[in-house]
C-alpha positions in Angstrom: 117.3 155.5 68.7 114.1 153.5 68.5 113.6 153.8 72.2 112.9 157.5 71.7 109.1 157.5 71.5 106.7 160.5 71.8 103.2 160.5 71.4 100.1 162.3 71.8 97.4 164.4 70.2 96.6 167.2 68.0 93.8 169.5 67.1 93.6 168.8 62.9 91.0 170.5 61.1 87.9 169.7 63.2 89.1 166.4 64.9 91.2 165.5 67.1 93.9 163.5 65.9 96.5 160.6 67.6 100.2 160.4 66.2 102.8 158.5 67.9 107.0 159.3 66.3 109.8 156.8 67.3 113.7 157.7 66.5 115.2 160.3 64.8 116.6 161.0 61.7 115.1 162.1 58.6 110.9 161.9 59.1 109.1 158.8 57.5 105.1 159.8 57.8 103.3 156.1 57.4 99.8 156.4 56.3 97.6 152.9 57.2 95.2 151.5 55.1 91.3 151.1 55.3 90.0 153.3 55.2 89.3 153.0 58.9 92.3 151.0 60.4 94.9 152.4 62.4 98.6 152.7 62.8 99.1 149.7 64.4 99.3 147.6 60.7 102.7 148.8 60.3 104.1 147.9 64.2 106.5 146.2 64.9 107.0 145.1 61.2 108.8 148.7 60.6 110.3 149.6 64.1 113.8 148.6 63.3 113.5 151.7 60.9 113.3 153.7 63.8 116.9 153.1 64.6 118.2 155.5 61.9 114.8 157.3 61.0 112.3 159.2 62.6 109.0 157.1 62.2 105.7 159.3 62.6 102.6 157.3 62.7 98.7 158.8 63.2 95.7 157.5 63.2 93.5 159.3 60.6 90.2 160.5 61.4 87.4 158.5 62.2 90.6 155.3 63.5 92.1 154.1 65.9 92.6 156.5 69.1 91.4 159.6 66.9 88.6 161.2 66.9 85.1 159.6 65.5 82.8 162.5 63.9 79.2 162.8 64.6 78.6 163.7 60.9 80.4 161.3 58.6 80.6 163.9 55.8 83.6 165.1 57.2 85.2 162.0 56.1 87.1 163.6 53.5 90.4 163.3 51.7 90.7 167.6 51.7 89.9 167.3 55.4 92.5 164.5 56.4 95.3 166.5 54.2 94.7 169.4 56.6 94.9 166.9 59.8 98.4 165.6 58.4 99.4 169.8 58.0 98.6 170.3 62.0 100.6 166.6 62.7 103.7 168.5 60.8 103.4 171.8 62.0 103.0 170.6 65.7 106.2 168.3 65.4 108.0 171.1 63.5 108.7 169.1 60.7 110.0 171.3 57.3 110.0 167.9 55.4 109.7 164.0 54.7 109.1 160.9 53.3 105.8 159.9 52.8 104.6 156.5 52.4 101.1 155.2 52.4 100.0 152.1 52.3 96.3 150.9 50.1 94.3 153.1 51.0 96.9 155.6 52.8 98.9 155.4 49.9 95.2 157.2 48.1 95.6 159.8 51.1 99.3 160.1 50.2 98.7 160.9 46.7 96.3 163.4 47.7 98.9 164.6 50.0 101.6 164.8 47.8 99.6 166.8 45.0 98.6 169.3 47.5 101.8 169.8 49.2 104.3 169.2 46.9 107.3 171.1 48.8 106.5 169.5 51.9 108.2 165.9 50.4 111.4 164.8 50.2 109.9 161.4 48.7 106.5 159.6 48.0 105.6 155.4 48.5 102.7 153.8 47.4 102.4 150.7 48.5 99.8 148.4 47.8 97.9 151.4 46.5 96.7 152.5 43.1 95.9 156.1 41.4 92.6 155.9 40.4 88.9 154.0 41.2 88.9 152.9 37.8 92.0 150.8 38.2 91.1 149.7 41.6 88.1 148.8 40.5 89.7 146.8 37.6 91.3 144.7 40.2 88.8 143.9 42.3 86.5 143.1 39.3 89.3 140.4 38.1 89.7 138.9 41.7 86.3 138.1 41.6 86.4 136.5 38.4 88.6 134.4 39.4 86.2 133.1 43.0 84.6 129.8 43.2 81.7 129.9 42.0 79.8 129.6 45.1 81.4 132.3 47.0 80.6 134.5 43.8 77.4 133.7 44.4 77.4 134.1 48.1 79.1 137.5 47.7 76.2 138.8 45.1 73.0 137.5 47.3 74.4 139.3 50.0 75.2 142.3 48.2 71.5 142.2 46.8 70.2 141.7 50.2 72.4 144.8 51.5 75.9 144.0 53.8 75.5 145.8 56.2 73.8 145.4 60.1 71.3 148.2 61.9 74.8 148.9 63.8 76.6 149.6 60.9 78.6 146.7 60.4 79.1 144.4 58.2 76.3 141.3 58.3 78.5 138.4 59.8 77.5 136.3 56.5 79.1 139.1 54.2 82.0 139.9 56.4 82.9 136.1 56.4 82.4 135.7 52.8 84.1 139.1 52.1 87.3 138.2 54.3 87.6 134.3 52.2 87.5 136.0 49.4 90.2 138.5 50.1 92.1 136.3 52.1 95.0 134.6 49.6 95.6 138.2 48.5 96.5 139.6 51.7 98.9 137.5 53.0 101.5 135.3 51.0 101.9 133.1 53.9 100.2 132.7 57.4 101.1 135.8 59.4 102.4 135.8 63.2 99.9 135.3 66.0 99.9 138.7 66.4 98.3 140.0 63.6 95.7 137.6 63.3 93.0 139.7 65.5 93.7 143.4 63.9 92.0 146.1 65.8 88.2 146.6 64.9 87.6 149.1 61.4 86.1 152.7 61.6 83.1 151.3 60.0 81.8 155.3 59.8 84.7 156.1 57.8 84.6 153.1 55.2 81.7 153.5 54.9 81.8 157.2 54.2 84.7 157.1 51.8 85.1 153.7 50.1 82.0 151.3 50.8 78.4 151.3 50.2 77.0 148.2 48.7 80.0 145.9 48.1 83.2 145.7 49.3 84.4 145.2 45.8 84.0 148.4 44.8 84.7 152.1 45.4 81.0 153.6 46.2 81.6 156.0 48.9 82.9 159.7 48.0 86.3 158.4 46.8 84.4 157.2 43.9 85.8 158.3 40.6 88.9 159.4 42.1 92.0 160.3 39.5 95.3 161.4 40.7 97.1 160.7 37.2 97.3 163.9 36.1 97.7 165.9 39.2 100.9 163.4 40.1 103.1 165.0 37.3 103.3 167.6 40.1 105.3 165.8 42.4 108.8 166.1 41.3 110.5 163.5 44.3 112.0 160.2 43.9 109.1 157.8 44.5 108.6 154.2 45.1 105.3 152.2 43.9 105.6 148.7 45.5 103.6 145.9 45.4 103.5 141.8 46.0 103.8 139.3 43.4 100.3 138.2 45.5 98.6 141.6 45.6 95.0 142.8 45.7 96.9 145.4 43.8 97.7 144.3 40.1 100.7 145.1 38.1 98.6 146.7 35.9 97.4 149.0 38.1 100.8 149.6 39.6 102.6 150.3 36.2 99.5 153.6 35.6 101.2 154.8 39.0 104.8 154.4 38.0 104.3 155.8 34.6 101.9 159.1 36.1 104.8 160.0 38.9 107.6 161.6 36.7 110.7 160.1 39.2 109.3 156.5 39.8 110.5 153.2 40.1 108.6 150.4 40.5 109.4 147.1 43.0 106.7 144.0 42.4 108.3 142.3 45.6 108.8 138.1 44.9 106.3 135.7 47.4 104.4 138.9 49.1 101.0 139.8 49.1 99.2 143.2 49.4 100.5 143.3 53.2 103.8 142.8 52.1 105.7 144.6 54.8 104.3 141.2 57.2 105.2 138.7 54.8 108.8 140.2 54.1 109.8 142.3 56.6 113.5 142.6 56.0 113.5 142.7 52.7 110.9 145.4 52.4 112.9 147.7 55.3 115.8 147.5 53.6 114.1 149.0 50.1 112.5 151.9 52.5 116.2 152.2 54.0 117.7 152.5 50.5 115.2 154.6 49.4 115.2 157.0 51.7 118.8 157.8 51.6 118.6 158.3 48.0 115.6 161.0 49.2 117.9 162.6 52.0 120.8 163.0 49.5 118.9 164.1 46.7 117.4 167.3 49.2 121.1 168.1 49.7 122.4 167.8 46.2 119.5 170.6 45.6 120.1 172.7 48.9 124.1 172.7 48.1 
């Protein structure tokens, strides 16, 4: 039942890291975007999953109620895989479904490719499998900006984005969100999610941005997983919006790269497309994972 909550904290590799599981059933680990936002995206869009599931949320390193590190270099992808091993291990979890979503579906990749065995299914959504399709996209978004907010974007880029405190210079951050804006949201979200909890600025900064927020600069830069996700033998799910940050493009290099795929471009959603169609986007996650769960005992019969 979705009443049955549990939360707390565990000792990952070198940080100390929040999760938070609700209902039982067969496991659902939801990674959040950001890198540096928290679990919270996904509440209480995805609770009603928890009536039939057992949904296990963290906060990754450097978000949220987890731990921020005095030396950003261990904002890693190898590191946070080893923080999602102690969540596992600590709830005694053999396996489950794991979805990440933008930038949780990169961890998830990374995830999935280490520890294979450990999943009965993979979701990307909203994500993509390499910088140089990300990249791709947000290269064509900006194409497509007024021509004023291009230039707005650039002179602050050339002028450097970010504060002595390590945020983002309010003129960037409000050019940067305008920008993004139609591509995050199909239509205007609930009242709750307007004011989303402040960003691990260490960790973006870290991983995914140094001089624009239009490209990967940080130490995912370069990142491929198209090779390495031949490995992962599971039904998967790539999903995106018809809106997305995320182009189909993009999407189709992850569909074709996981050997059991199938891709959903959902109709009038953007990239946070489990706000803008809530129902419709727990019922795919329902479907899917049953067709996870009985696959696992067609191969353990």
């Amino acid at each position: 039942m979705a009443s049955l909550v549990r939360e707390g904290f565990v000792e990952g590799a070198g940080a100390r890291i929040y999760f938070k599981t609700m209902g039982r059933g067969v496991p659902l680990l939801l990674l959040h975007g950001g890198p540096g936002a928290d679990h919270s995206d996904f509440l209480p869009a995805l609770k009603p999953l928890a009536r039939r599931h057992q949904l296990v949320f963290i906060d990754e390193r450097g978000s949220g109620r987890s731990e921020r590190l005095g030396d950003p270099a261990s904002y890693t992808l190898r590191l946070m895989i080893k923080d999602i091993e102690c969540v596992r291990k600590h709830l005694k979890l053999e396996h489950w479904v794991v979805l990440g979503h933008s930038f949780g579906g990169i961890l998830a990749q990374a995830y999935a490719v280490r520890h294979p065995k450990r999943l009965l299914g993979l979701v990307l959504a909203g994500s993509g499998s390499s910088a140089r399709c990300i990249d791709a996209d947000f290269r064509n978004l900006r194409k497509g900006l007024p021509a004023a907010l291009r230039s707005r974007l650039a002179s602050c880029e050339r002028a450097g984005i970010f504060q002595a405190n390590g945020a983002y210079t309010r003129r960037y951050a409000v050019a940067s969100a305008k920008a993004i804006a139609p591509y995050m949201h199909a239509r205007t979200p609930l009242r709750r999610f307007n004011n989303p909890p402040p960003l691990g600025m260490e960790v973006l900064r870290e991983m995914w941005v140094r001089r624009s927020d239009f490209h990967i600069g940080g130490n995912l830069k370069g990142f491929d997983f198209t090779k390495a996700l031949t490995r992962v033998k599971v039904p998967s799910l790539v999903v995106i919006g018809d809106r997305d940050l995320v182009s189909t493009r993009t999407a189709d290099v992850s569909r074709d790269s996981l050997p059991r795929a199938t891709l959903v471009v959902m109709a009038e959603c953007a990239h946070m497309m489990f706000i803008d169609q809530t129902d419709r986007f727990n019922r795919l996650l329902e479907e899917f994972i049953s067709w996870c769960a009985k696959e696992r005992r067609r191969r353990t019969s």
